[in-house]
PDB file of N, CA, C and O in Angstrom:
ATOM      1  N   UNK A   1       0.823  -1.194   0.000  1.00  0.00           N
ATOM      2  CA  UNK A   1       0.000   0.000   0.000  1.00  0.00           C
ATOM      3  C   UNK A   1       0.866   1.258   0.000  1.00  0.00           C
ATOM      4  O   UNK A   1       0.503   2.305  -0.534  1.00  0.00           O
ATOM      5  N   UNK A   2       2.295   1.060   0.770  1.00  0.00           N
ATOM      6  CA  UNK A   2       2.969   2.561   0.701  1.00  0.00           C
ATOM      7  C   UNK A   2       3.205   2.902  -0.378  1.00  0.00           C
ATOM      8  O   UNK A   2       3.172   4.075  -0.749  1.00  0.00           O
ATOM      9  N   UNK A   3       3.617   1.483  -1.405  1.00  0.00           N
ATOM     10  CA  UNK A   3       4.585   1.973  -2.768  1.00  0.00           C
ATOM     11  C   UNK A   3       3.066   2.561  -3.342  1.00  0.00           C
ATOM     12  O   UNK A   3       3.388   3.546  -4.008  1.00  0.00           O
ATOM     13  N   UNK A   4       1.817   2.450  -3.392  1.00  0.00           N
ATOM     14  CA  UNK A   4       0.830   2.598  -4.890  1.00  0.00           C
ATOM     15  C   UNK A   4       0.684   4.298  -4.215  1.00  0.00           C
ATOM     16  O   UNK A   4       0.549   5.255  -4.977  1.00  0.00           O
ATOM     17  N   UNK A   5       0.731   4.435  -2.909  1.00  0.00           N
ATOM     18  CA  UNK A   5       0.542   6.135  -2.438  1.00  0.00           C
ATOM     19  C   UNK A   5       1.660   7.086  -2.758  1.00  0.00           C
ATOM     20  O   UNK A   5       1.570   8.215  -3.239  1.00  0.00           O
ATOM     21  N   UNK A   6       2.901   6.312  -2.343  1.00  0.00           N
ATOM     22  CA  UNK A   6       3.939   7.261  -2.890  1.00  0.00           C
ATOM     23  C   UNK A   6       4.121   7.649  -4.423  1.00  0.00           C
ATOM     24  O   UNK A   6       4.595   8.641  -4.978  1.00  0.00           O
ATOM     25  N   UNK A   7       3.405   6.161  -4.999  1.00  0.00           N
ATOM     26  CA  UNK A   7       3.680   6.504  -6.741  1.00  0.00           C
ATOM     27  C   UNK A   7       2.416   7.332  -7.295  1.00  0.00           C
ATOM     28  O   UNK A   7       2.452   7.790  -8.437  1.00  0.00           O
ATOM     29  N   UNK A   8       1.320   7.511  -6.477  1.00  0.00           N
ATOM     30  CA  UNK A   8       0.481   8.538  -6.552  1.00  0.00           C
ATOM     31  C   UNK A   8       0.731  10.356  -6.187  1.00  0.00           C
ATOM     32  O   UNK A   8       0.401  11.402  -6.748  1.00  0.00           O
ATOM     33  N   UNK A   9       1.547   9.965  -4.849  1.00  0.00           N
ATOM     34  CA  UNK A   9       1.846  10.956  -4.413  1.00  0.00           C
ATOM     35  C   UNK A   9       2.706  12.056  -5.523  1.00  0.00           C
ATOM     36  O   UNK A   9       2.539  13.245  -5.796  1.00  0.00           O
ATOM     37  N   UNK A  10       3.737  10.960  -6.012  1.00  0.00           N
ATOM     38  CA  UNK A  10       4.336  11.410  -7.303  1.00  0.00           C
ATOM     39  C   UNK A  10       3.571  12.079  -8.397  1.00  0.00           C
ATOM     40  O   UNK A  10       3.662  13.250  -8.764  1.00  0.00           O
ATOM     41  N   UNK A  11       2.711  11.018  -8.906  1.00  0.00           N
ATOM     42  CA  UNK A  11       1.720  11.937  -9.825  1.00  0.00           C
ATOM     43  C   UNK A  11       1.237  13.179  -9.595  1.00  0.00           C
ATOM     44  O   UNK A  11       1.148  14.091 -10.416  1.00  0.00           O
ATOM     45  N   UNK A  12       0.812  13.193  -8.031  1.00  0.00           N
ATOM     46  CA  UNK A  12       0.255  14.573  -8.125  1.00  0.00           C
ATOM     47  C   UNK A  12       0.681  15.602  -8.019  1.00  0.00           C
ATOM     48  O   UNK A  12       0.150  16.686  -8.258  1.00  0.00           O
ATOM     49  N   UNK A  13       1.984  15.295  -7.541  1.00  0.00           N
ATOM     50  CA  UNK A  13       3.280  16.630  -7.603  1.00  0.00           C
ATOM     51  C   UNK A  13       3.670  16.736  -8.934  1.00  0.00           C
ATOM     52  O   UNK A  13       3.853  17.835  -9.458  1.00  0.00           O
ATOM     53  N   UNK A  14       3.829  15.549  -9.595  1.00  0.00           N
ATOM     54  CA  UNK A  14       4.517  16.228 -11.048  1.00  0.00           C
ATOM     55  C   UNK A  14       3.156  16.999 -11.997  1.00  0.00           C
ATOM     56  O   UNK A  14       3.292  17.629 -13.046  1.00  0.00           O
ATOM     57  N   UNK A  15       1.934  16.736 -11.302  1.00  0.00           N
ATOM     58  CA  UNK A  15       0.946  17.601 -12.411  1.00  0.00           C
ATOM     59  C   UNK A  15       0.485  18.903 -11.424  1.00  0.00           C
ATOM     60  O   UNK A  15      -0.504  19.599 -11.651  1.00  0.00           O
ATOM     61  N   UNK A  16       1.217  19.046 -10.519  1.00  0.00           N
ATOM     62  CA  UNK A  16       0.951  20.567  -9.733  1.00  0.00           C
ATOM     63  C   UNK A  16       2.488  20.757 -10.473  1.00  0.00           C
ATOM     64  O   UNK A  16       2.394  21.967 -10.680  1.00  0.00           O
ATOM     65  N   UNK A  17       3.582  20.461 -10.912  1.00  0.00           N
ATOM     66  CA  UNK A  17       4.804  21.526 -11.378  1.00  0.00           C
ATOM     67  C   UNK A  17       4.328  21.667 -12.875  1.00  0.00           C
ATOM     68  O   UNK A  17       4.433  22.755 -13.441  1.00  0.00           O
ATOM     69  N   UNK A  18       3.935  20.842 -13.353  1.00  0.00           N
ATOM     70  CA  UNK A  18       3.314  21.049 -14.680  1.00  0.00           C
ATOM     71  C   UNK A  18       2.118  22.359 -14.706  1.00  0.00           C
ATOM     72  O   UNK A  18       2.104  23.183 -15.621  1.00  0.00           O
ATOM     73  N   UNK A  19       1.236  22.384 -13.662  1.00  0.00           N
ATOM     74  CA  UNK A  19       0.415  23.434 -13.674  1.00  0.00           C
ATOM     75  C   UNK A  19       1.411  25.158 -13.222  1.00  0.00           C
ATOM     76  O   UNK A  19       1.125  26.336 -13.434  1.00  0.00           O
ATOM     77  N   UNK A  20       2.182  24.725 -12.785  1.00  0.00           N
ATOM     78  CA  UNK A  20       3.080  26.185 -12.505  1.00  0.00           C
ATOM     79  C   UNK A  20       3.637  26.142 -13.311  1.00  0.00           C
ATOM     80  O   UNK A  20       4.445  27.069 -13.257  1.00  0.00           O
ATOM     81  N   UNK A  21       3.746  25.630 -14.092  1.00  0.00           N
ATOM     82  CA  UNK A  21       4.735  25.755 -15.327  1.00  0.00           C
ATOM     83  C   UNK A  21       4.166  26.858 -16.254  1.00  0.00           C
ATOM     84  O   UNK A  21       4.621  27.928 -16.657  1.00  0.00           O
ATOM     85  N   UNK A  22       2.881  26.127 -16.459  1.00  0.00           N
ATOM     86  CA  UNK A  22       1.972  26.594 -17.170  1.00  0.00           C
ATOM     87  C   UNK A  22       1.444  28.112 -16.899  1.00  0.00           C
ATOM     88  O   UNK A  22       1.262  29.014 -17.717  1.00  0.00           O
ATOM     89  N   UNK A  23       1.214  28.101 -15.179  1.00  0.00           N
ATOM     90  CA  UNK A  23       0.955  29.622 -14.978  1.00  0.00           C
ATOM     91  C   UNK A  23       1.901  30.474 -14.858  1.00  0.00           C
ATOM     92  O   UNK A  23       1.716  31.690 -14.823  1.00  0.00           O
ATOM     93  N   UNK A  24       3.155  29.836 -14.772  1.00  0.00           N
ATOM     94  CA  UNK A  24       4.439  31.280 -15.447  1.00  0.00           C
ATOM     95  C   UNK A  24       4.122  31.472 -16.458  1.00  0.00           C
ATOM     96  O   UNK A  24       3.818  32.603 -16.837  1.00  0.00           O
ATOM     97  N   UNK A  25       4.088  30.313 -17.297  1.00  0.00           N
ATOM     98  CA  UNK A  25       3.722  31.133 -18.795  1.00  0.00           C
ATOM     99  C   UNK A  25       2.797  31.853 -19.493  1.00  0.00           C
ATOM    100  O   UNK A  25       2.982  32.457 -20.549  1.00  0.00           O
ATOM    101  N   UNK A  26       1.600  31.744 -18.732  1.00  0.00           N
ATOM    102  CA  UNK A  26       0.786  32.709 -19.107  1.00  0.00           C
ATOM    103  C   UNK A  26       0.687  33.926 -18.123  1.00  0.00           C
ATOM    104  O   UNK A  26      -0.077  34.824 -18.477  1.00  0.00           O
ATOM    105  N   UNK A  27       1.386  34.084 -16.883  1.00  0.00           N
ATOM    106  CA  UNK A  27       2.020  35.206 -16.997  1.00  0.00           C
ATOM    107  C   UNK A  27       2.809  35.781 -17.721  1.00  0.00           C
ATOM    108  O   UNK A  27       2.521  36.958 -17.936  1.00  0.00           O
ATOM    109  N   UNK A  28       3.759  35.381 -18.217  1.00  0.00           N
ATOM    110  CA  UNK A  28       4.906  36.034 -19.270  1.00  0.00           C
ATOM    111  C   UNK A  28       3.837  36.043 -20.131  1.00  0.00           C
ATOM    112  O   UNK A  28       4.419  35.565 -21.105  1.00  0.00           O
ATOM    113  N   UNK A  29       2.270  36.297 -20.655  1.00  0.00           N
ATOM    114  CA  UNK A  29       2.108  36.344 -21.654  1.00  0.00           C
ATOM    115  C   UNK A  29       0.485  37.227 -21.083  1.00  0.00           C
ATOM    116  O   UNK A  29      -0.618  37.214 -21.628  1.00  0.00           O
ATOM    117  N   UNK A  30       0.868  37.823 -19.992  1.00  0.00           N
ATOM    118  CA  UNK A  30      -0.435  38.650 -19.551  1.00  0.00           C
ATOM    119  C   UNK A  30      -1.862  38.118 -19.261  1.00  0.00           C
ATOM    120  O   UNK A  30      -2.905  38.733 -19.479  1.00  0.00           O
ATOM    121  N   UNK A  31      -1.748  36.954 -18.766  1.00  0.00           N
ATOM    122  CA  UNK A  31      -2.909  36.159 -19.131  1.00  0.00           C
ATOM    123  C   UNK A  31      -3.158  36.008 -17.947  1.00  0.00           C
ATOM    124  O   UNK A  31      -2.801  34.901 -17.545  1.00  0.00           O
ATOM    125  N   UNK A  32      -3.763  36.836 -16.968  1.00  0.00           N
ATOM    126  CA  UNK A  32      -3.639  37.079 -15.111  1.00  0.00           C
ATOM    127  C   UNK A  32      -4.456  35.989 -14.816  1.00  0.00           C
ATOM    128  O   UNK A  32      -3.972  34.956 -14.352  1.00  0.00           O
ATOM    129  N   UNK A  33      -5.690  36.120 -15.047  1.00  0.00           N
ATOM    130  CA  UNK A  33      -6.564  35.273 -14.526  1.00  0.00           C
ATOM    131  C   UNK A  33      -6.128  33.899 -14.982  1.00  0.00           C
ATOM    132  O   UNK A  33      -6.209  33.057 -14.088  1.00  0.00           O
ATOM    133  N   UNK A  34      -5.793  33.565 -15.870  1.00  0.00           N
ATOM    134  CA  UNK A  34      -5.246  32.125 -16.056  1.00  0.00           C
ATOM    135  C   UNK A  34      -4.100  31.535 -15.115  1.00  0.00           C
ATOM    136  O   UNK A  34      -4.287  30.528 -14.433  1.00  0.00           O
ATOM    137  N   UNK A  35      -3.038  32.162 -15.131  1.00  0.00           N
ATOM    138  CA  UNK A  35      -2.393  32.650 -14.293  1.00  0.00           C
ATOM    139  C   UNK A  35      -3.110  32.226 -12.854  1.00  0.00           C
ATOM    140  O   UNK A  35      -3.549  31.117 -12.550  1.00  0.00           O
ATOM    141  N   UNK A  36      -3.099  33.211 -12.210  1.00  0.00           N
ATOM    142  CA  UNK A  36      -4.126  32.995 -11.078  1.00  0.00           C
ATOM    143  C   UNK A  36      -4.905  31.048 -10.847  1.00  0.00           C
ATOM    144  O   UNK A  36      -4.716  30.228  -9.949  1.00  0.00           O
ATOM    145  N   UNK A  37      -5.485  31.001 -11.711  1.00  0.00           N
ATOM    146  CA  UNK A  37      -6.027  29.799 -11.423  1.00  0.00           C
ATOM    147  C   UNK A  37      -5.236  28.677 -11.848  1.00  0.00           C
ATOM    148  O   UNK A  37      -5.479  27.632 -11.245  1.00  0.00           O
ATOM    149  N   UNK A  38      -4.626  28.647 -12.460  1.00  0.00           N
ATOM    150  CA  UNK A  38      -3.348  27.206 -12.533  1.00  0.00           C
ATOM    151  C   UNK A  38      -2.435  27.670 -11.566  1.00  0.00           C
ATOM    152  O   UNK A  38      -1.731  26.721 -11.218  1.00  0.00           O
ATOM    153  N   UNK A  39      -2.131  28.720 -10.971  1.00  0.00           N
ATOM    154  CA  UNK A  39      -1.472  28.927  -9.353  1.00  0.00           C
ATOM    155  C   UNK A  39      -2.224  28.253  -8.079  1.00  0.00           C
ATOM    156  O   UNK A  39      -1.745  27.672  -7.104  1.00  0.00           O
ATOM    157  N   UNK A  40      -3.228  28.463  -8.341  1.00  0.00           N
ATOM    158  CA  UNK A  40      -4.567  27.430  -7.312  1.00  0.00           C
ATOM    159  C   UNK A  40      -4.707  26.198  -7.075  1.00  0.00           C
ATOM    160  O   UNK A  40      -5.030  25.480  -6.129  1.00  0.00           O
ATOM    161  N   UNK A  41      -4.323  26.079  -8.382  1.00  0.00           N
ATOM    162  CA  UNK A  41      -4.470  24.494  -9.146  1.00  0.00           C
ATOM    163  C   UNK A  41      -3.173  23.804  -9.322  1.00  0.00           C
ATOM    164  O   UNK A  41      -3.222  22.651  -9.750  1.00  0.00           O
ATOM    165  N   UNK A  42      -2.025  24.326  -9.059  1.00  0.00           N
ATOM    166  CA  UNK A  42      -1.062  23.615  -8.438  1.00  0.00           C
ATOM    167  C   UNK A  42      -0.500  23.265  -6.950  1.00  0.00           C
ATOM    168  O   UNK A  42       0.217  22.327  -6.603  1.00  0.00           O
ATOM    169  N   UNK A  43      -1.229  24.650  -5.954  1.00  0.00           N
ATOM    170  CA  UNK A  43      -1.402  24.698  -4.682  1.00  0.00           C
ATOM    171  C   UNK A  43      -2.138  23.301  -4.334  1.00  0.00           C
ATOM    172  O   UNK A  43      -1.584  22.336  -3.808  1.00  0.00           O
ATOM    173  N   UNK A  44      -3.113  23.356  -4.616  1.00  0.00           N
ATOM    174  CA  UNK A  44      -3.861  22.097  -4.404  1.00  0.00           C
ATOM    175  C   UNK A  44      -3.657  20.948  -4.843  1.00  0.00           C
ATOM    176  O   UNK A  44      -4.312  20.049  -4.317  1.00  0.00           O
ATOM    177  N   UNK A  45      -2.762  20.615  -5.863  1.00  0.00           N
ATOM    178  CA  UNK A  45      -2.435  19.722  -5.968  1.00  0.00           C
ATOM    179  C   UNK A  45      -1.019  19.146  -5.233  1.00  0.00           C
ATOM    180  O   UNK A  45      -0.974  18.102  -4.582  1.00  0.00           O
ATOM    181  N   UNK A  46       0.182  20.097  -5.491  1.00  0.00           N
ATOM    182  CA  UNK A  46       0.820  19.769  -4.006  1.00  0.00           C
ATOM    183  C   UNK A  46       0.306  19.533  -2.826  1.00  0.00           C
ATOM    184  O   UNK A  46       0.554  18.563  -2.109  1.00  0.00           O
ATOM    185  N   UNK A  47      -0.571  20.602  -2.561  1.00  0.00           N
ATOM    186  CA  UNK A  47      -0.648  20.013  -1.028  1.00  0.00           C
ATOM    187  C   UNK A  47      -1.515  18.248  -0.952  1.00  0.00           C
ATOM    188  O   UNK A  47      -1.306  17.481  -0.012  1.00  0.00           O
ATOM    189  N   UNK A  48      -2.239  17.983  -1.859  1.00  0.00           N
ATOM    190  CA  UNK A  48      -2.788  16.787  -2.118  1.00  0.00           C
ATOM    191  C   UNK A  48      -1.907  15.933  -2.075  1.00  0.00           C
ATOM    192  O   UNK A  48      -1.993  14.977  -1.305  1.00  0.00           O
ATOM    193  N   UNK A  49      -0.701  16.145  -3.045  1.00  0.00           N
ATOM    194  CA  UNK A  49       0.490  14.980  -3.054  1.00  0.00           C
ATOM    195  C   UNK A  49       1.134  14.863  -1.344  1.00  0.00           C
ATOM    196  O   UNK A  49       1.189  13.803  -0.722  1.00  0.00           O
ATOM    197  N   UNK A  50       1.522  16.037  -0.878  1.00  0.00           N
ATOM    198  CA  UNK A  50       1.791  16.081   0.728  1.00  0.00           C
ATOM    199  C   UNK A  50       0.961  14.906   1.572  1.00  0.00           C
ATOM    200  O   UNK A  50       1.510  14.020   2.227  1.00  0.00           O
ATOM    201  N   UNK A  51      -0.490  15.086   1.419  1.00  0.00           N
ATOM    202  CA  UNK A  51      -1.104  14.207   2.334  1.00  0.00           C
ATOM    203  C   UNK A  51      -1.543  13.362   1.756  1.00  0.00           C
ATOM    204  O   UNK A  51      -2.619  13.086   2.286  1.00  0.00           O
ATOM    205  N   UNK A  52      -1.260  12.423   0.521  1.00  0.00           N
ATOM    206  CA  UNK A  52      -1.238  11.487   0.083  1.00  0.00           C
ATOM    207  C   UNK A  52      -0.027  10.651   0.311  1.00  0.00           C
ATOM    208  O   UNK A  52      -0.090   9.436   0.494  1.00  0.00           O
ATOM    209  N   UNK A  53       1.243  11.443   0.292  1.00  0.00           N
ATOM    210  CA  UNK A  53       2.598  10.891   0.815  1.00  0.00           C
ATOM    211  C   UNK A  53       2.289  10.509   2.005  1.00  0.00           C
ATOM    212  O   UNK A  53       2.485   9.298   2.109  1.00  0.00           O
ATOM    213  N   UNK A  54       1.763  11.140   3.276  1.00  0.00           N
ATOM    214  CA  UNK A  54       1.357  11.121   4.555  1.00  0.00           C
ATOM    215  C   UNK A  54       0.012  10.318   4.746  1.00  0.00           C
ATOM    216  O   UNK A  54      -0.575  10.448   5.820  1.00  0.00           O
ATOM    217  N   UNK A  55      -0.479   9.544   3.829  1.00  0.00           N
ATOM    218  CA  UNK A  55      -1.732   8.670   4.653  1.00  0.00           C
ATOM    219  C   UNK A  55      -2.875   9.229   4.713  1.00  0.00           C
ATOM    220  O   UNK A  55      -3.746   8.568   5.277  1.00  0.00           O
ATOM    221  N   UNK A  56      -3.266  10.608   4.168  1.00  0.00           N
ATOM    222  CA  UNK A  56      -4.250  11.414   5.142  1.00  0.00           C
ATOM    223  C   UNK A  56      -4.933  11.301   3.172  1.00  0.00           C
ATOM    224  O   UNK A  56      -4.360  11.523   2.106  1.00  0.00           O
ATOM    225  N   UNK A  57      -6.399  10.842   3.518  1.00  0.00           N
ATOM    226  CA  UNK A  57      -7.872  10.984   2.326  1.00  0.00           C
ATOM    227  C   UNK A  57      -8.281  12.169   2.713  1.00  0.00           C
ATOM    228  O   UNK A  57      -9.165  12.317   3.557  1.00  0.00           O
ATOM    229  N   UNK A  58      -7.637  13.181   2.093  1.00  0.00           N
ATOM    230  CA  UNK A  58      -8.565  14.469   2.057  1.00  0.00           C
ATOM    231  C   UNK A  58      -8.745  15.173   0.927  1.00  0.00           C
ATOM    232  O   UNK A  58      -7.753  15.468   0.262  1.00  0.00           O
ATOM    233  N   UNK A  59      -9.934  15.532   0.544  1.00  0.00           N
ATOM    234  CA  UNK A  59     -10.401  15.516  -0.652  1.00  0.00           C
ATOM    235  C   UNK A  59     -11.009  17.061  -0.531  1.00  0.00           C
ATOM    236  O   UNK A  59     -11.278  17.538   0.571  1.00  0.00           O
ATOM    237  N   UNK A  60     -11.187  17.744  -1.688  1.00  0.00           N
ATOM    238  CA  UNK A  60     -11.633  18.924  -1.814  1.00  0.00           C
ATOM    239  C   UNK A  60     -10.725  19.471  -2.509  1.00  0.00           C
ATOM    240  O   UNK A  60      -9.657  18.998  -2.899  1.00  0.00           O
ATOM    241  N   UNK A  61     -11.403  21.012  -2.734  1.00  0.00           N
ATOM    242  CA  UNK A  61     -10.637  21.957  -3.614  1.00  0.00           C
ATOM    243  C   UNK A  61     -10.301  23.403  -2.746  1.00  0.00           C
ATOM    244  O   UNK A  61      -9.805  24.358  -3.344  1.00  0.00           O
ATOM    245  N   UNK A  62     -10.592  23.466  -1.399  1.00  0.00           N
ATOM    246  CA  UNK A  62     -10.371  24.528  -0.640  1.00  0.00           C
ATOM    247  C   UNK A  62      -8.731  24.590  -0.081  1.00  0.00           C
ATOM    248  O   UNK A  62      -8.484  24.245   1.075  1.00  0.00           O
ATOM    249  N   UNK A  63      -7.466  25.136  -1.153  1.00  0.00           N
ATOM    250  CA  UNK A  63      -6.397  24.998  -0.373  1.00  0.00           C
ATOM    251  C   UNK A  63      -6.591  25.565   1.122  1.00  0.00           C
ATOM    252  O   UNK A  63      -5.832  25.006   1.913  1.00  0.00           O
ATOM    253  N   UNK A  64      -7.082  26.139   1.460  1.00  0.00           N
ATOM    254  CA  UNK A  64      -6.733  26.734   2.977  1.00  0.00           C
ATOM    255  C   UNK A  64      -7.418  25.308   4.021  1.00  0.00           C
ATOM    256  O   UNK A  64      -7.163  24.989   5.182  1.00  0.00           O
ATOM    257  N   UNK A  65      -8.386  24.682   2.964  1.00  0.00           N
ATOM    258  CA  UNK A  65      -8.627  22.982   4.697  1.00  0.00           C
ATOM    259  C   UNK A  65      -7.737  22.565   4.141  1.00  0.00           C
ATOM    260  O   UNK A  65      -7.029  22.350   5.125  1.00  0.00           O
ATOM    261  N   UNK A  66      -6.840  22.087   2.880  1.00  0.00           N
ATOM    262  CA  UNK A  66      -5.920  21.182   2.906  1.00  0.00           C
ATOM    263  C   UNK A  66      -4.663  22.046   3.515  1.00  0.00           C
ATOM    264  O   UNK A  66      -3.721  21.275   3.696  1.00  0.00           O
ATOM    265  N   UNK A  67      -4.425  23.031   3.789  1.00  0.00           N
ATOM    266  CA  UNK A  67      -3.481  23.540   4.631  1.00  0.00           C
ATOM    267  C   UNK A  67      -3.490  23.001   6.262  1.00  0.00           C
ATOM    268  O   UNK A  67      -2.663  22.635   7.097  1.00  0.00           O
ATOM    269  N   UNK A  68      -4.741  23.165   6.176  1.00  0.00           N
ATOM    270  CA  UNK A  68      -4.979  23.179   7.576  1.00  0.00           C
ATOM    271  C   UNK A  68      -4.932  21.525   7.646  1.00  0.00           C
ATOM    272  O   UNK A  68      -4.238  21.078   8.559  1.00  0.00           O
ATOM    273  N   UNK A  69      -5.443  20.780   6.977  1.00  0.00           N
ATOM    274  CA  UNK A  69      -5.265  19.273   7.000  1.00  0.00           C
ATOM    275  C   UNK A  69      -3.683  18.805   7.214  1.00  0.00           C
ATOM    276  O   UNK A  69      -3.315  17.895   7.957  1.00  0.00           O
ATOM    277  N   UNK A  70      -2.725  19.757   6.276  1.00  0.00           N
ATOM    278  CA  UNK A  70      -1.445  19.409   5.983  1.00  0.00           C
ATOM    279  C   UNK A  70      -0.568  19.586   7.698  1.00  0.00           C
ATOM    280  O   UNK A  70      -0.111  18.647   8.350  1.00  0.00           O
ATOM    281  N   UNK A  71      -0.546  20.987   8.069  1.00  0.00           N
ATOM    282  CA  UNK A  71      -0.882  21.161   8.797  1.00  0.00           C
ATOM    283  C   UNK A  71      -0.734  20.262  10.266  1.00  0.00           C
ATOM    284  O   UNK A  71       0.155  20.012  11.079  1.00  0.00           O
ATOM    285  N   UNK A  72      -1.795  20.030  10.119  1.00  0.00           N
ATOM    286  CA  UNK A  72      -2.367  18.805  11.749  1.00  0.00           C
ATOM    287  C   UNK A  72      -1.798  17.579  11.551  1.00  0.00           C
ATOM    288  O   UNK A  72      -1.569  16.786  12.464  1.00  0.00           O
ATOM    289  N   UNK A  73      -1.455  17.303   9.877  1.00  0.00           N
ATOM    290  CA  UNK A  73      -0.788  16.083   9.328  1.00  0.00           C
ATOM    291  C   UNK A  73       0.818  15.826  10.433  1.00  0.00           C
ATOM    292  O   UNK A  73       1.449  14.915  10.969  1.00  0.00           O
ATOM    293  N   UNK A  74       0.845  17.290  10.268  1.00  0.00           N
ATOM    294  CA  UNK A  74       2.514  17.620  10.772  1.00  0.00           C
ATOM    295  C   UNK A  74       2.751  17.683  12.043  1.00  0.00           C
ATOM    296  O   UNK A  74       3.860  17.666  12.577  1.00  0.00           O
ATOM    297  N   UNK A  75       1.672  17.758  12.573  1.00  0.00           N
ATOM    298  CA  UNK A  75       1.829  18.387  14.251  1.00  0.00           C
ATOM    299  C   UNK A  75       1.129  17.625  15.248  1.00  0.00           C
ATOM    300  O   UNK A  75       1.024  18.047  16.399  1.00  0.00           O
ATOM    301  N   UNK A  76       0.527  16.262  14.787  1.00  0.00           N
ATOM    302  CA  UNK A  76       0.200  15.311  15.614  1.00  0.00           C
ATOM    303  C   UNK A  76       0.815  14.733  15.727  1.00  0.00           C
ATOM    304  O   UNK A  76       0.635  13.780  16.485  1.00  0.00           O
TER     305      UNK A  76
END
C-alpha cells in the first residue's frame, strides 16, 4: 500500500509543477486570470500529493482545509 501512495503521491506533484509551469507562462504572456487559477491548481495539488505521501484521504478543492489538513498532518 505505501509503494501505490507514494507513486500517486508522485503523480500529483509532477501535475501541480506542470500546472506552474503553465501559470508562469501565461504570466509572461499577460494572461492574469489564467495565471491565477493554474497557481490554485497547483497549490492544491501539491498540497494533495503532501497528504497522500502522509496517509491522510482528504479531498476537496479549498487549499486553505488542505493547509490546515497538511498542517495537523505535521503536528500530531
Amino acid at each position: 500500500m505505501k509503494r501505490k501512495s507514494k507513486s500517486e503521491a508522485r503523480r500529483w506533484l509532477l501535475q501541480a509543477k506542470h500546472d506552474l509551469d503553465d501559470a508562469n507562462f501565461s504570466l509572461e504572456g499577460e494572461r492574469f486570470n489564467l495565471a491565477c487559477f493554474l497557481s490554485q491548481q497547483a497549490a492544491e495539488k501539491a498540497l494533495k500529493a503532501f497528504l497522500i505521501e502522509n496517509k491522510e484521504d482528504q479531498w476537496g478543492h479549498s487549499v486553505a482545509e488542505l493547509c490546515e489538513a497538511a498542517y495537523l498532518q505535521k503536528h500530531i
